[in-house]
Biopython code that builds the backbone (N, CA, C, O; Angstrom):
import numpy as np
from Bio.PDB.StructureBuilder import StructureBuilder

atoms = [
    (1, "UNK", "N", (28.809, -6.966, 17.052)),
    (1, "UNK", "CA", (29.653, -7.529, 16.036)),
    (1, "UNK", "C", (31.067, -7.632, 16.590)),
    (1, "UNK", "O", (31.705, -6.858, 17.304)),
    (2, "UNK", "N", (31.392, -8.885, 16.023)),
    (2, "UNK", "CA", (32.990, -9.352, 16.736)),
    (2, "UNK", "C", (34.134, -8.179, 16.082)),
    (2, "UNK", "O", (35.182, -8.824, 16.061)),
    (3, "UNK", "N", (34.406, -6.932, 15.602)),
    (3, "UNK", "CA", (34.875, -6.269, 14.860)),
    (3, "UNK", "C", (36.848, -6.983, 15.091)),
    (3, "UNK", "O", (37.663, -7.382, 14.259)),
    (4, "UNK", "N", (36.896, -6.874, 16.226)),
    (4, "UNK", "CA", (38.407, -7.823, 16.717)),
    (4, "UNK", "C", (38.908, -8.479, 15.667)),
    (4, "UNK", "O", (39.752, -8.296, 14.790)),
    (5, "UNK", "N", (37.658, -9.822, 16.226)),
    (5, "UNK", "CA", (38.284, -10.995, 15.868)),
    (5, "UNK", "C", (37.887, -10.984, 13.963)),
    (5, "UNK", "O", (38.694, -11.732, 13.411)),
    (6, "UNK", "N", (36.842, -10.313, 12.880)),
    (6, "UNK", "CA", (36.574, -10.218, 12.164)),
    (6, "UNK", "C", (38.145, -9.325, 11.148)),
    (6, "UNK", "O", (38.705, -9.659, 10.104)),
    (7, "UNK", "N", (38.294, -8.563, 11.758)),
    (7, "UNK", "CA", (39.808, -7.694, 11.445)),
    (7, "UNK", "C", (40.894, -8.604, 11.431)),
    (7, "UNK", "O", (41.762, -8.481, 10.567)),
    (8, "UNK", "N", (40.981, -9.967, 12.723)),
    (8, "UNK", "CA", (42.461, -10.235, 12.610)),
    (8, "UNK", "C", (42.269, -11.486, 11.685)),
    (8, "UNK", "O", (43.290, -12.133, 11.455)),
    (9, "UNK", "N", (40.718, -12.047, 10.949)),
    (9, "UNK", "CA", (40.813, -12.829, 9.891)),
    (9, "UNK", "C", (40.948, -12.421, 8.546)),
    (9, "UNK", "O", (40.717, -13.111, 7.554)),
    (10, "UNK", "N", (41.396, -11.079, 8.589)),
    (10, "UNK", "CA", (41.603, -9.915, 7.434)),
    (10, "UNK", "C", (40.598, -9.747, 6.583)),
    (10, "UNK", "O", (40.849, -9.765, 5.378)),
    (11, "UNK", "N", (38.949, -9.504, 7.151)),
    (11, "UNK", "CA", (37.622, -9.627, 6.398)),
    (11, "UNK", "C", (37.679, -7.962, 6.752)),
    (11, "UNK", "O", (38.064, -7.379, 7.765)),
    (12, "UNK", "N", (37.137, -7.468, 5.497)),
    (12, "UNK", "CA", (36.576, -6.131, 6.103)),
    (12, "UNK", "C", (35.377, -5.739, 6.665)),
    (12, "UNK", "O", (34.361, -6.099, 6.069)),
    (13, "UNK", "N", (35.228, -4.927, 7.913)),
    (13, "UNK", "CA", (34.733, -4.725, 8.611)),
    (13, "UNK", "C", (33.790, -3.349, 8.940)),
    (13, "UNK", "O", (33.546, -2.776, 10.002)),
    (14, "UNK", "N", (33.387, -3.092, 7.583)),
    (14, "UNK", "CA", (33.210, -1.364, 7.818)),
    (14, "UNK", "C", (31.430, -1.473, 7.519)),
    (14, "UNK", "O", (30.664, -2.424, 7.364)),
    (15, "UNK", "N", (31.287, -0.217, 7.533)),
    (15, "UNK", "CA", (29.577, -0.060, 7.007)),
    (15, "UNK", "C", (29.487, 0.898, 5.859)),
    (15, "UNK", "O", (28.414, 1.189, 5.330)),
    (16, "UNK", "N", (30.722, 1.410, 5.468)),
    (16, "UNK", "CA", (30.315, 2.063, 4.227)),
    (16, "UNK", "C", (29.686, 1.618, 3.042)),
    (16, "UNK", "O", (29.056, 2.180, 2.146)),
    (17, "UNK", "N", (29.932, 0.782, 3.215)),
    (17, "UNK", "CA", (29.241, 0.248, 0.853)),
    (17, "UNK", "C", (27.907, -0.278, 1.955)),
    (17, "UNK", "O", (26.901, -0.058, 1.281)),
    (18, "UNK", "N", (27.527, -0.761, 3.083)),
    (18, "UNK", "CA", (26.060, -0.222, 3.441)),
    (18, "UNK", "C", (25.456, 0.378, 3.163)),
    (18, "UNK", "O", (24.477, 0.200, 2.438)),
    (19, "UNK", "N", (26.083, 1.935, 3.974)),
    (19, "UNK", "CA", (25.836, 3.171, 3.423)),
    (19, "UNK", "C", (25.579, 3.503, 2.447)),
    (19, "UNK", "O", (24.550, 4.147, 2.238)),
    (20, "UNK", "N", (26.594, 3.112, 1.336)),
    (20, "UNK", "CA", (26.085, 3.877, 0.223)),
    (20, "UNK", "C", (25.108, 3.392, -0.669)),
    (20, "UNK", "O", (24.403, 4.030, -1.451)),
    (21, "UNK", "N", (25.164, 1.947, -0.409)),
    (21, "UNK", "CA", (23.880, 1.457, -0.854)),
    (21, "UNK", "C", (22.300, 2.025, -0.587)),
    (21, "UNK", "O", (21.388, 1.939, -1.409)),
    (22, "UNK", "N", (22.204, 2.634, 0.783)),
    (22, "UNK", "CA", (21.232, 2.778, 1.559)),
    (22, "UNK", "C", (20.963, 4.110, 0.579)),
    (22, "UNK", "O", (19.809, 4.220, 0.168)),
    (23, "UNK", "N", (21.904, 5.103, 0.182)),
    (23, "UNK", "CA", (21.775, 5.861, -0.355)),
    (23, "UNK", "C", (21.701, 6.137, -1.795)),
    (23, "UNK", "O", (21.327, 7.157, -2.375)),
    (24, "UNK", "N", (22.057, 5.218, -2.172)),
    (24, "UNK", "CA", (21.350, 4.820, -3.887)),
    (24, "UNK", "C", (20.460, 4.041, -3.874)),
    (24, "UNK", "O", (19.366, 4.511, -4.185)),
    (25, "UNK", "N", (20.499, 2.963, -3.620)),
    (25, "UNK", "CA", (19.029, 2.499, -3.184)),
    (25, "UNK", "C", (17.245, 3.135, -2.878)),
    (25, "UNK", "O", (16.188, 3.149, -3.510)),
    (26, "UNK", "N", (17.636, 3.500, -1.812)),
    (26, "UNK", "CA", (16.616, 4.103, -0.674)),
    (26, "UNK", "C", (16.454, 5.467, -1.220)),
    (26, "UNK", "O", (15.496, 5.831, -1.902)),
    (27, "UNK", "N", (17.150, 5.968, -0.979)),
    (27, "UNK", "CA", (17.298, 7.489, -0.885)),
    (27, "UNK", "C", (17.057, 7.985, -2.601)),
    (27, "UNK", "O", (16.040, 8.653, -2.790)),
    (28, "UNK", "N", (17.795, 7.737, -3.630)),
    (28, "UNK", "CA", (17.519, 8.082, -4.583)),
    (28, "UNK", "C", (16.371, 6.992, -5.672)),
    (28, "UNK", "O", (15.815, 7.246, -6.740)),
    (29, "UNK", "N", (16.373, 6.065, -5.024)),
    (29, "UNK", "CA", (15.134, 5.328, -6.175)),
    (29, "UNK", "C", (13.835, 5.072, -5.275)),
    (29, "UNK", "O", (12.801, 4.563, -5.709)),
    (30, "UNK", "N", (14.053, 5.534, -3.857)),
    (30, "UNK", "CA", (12.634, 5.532, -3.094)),
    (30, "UNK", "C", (12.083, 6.864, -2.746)),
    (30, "UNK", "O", (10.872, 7.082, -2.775)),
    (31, "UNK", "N", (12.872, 7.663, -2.450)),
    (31, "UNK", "CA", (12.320, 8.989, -2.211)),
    (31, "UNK", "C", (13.209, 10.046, -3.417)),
    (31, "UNK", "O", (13.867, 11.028, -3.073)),
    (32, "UNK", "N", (13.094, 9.725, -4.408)),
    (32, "UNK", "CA", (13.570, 10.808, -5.478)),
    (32, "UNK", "C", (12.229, 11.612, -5.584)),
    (32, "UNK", "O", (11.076, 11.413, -5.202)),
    (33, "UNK", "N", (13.104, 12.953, -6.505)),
    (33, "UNK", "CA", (12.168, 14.078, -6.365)),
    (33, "UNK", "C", (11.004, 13.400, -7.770)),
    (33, "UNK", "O", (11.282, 12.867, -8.844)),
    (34, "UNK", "N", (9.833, 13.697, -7.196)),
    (34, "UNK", "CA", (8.316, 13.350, -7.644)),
    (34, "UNK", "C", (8.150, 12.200, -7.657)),
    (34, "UNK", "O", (7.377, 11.941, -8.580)),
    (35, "UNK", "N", (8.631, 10.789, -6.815)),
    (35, "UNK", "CA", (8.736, 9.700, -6.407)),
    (35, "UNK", "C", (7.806, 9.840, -5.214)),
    (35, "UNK", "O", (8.390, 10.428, -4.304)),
    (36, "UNK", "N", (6.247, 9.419, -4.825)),
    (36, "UNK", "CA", (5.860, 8.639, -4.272)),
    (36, "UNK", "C", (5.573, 7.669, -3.531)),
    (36, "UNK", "O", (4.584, 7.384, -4.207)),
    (37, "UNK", "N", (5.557, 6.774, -2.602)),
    (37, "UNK", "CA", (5.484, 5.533, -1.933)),
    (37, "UNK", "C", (4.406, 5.403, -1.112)),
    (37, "UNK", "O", (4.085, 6.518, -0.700)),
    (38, "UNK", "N", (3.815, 4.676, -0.758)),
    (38, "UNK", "CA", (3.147, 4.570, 0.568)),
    (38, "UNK", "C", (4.162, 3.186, 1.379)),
    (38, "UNK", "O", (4.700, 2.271, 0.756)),
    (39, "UNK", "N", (4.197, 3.369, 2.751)),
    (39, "UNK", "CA", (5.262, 2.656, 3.330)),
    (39, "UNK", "C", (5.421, 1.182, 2.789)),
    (39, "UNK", "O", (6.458, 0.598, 2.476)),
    (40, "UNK", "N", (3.932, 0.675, 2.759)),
    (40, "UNK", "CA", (3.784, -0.802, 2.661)),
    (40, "UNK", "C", (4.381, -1.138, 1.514)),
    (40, "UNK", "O", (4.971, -2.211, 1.393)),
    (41, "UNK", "N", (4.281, -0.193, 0.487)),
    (41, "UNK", "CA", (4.249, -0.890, -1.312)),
    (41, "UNK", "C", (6.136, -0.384, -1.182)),
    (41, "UNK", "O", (6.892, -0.885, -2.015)),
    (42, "UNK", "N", (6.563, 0.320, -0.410)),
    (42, "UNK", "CA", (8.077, 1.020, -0.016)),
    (42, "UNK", "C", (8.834, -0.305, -0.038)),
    (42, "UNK", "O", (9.305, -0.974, -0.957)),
    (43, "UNK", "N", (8.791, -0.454, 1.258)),
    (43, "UNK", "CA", (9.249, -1.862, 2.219)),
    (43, "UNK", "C", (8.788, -3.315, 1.194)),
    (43, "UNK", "O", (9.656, -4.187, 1.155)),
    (44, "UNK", "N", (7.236, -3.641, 0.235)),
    (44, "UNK", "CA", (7.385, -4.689, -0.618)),
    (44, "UNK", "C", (8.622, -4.794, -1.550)),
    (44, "UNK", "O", (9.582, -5.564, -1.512)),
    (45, "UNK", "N", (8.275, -3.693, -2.474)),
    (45, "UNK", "CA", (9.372, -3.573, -3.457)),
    (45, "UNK", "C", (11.061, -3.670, -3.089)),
    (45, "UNK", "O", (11.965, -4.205, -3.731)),
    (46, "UNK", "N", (11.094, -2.910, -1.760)),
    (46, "UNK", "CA", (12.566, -3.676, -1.282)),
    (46, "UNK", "C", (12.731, -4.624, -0.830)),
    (46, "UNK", "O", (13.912, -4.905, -0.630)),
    (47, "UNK", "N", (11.931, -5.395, -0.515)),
    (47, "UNK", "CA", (12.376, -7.387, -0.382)),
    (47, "UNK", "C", (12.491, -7.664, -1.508)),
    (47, "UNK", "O", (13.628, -7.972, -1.867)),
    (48, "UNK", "N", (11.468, -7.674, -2.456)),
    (48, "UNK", "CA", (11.840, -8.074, -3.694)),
    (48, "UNK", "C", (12.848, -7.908, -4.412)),
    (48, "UNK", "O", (13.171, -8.728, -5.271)),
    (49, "UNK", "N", (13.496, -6.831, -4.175)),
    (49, "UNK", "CA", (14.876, -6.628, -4.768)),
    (49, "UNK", "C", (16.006, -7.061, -4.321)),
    (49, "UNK", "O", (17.036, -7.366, -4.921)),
    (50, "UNK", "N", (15.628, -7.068, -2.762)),
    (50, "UNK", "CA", (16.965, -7.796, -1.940)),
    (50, "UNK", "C", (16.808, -8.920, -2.178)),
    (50, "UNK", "O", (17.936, -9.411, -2.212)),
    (51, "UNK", "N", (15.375, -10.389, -2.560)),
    (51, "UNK", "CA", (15.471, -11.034, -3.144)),
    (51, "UNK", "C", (16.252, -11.536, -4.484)),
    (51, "UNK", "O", (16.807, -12.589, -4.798)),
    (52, "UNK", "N", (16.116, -10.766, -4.878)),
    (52, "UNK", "CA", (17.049, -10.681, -6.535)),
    (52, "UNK", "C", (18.524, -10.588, -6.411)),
    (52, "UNK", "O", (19.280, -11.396, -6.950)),
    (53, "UNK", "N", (18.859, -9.734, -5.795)),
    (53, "UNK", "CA", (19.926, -9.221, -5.631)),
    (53, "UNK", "C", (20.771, -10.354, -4.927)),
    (53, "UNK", "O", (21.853, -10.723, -5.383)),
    (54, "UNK", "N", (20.197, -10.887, -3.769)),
    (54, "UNK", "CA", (20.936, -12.016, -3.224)),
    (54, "UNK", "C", (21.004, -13.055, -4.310)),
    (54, "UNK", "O", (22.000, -13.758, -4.141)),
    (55, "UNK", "N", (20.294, -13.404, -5.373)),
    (55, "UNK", "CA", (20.585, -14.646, -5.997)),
    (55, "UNK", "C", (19.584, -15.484, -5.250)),
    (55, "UNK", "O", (19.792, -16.638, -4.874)),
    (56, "UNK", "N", (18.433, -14.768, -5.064)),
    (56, "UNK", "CA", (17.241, -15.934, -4.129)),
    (56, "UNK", "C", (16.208, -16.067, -4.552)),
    (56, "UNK", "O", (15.321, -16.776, -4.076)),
    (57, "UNK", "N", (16.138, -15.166, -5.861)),
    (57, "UNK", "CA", (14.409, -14.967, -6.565)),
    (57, "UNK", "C", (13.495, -16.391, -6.508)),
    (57, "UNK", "O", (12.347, -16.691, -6.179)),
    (58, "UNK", "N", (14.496, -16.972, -6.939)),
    (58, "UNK", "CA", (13.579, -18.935, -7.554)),
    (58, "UNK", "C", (12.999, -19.200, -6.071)),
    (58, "UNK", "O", (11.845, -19.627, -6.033)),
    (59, "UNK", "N", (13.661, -18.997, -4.860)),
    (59, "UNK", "CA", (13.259, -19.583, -3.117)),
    (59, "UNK", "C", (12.043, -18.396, -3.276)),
    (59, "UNK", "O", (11.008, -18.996, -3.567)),
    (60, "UNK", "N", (11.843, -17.218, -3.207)),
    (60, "UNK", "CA", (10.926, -16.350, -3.453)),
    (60, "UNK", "C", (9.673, -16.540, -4.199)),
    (60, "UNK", "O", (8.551, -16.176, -3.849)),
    (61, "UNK", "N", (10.110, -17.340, -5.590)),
    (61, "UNK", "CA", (8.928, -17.648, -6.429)),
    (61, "UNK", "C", (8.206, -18.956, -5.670)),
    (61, "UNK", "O", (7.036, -18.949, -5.288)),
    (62, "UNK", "N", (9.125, -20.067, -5.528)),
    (62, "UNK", "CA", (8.518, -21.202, -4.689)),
    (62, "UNK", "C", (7.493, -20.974, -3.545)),
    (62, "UNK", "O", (6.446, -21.611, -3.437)),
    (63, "UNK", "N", (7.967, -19.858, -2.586)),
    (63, "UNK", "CA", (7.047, -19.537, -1.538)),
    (63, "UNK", "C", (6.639, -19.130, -1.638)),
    (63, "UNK", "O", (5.922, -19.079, -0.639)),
    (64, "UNK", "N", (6.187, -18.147, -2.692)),
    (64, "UNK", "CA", (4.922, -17.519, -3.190)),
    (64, "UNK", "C", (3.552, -18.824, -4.211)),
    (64, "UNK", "O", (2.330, -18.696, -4.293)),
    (65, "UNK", "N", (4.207, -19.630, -4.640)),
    (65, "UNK", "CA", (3.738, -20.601, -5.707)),
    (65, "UNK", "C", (2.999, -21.747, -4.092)),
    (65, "UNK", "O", (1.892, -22.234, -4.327)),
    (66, "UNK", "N", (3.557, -22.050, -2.789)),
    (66, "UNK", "CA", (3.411, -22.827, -1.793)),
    (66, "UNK", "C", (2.425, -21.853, -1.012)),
    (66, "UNK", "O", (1.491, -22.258, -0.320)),
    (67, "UNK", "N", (2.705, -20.709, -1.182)),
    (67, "UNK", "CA", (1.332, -20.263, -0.003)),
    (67, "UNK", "C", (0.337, -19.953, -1.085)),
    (67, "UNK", "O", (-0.677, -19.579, -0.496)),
    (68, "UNK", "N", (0.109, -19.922, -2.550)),
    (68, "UNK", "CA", (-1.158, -19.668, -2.809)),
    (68, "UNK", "C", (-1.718, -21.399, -3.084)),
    (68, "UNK", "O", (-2.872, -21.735, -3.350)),
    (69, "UNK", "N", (-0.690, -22.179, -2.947)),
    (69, "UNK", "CA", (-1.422, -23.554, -2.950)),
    (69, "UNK", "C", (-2.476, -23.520, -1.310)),
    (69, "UNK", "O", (-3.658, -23.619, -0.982)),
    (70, "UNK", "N", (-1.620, -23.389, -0.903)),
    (70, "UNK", "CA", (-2.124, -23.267, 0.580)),
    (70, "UNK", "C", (-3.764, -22.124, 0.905)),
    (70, "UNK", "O", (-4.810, -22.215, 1.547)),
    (71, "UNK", "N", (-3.376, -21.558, 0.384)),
    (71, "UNK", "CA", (-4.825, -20.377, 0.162)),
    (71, "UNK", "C", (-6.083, -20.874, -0.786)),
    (71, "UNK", "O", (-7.143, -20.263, -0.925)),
    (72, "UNK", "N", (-5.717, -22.129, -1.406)),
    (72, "UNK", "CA", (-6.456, -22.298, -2.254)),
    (72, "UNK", "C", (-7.082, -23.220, -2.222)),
    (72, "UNK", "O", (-7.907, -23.436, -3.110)),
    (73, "UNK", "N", (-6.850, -24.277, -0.930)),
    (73, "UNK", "CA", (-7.255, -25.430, -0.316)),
    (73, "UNK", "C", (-8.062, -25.181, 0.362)),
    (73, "UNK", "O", (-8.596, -26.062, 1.035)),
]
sb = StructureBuilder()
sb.init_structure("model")
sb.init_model(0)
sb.init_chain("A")
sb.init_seg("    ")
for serial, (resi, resn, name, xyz) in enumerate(atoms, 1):
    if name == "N":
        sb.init_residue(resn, " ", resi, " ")
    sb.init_atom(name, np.array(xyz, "f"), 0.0, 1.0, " ", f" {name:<3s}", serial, name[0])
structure = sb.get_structure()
């Protein structure tokens, strides 16, 4: 990452609200105490949310609606 040249266009440049995402997120709604997962259904449920979250659900529903056309041919 250009951290330099990203700083002298006055964008911030850090990984904290990463972080802490990773840790409310992940940490407390994936592995909370008597919380469950198996990896696969782990890792589904977080696309789907990072789907949402970006404002991308409808591109999500489409390619789900295009590959079961496709499965069904």
């Amino acid at each position: 990452m250009d951290y330099v040249g990203i700083s002298a266009l006055g964008l911030p440049c850090g990984s904290g609200a990463i972080e802490s995402a990773v840790r409310r997120v992940i940490n407390l709604r994936i592995k909370g105490p008597g919380i469950f997962w198996k990896e696969q259904s782990a890792e589904a449920i977080l696309l789907l949310r990072s789907y949402y979250k970006a404002g991308r659900w409808n591109l999500l529903k489409q390619m789900a609606i295009s590959s079961e056309s496709i499965i069904a041919t």
